[in-house]
N, C-alpha and C positions, 0 to 999 in steps of 0.2 A: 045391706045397709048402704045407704045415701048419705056421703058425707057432704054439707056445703063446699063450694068452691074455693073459697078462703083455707080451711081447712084440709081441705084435700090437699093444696099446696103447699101451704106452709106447716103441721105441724108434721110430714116428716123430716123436715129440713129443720128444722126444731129438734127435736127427737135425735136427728142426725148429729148435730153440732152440742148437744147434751152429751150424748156417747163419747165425741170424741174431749170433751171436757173431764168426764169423768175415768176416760181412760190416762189420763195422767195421774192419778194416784192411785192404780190397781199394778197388778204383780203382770207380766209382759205375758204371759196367756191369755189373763182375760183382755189387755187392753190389745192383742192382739185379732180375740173376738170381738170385745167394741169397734174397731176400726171398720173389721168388715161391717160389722151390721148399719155402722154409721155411712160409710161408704153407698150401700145399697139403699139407705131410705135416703141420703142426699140425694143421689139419682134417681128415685120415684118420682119424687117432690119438685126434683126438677122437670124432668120429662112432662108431668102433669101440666106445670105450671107452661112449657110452650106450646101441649099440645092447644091449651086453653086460647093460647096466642090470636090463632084465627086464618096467619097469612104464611104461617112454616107448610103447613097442610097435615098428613099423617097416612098409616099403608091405606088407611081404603080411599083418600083422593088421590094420591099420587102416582103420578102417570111416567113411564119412562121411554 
């Protein structure tokens, strides 16, 4: 599945900052699992979002 560009980016960073919202009112295991899980789609959604950038580059142009 093909997600649009827009959404590819932002809705785990959405998603992400939901998680860490709602772990404020759950018991410290689960808000312990929200974190990470929020943790790891902030960083999807991020990475997505510069790979999109254009001028960062990514492993298959980058030359050392």
């Amino acid at each position: 599945m093909h997600l649009p560009r827009r959404l590819r980016c932002g809705l785990p960073v959405v998603l992400g900052f939901a998680c860490l919202i709602v772990a404020l009112s759950v018991g410290p295991v689960a808000a312990w699992l929200l974190f990470i899980v929020a943790f790891a789609l902030i960083l999807d959604g991020v990475t997505a979002l510069w790979e999109g950038t254009g001028s960062t580059g990514n492993l298959s142009n980058h030359r050392q």
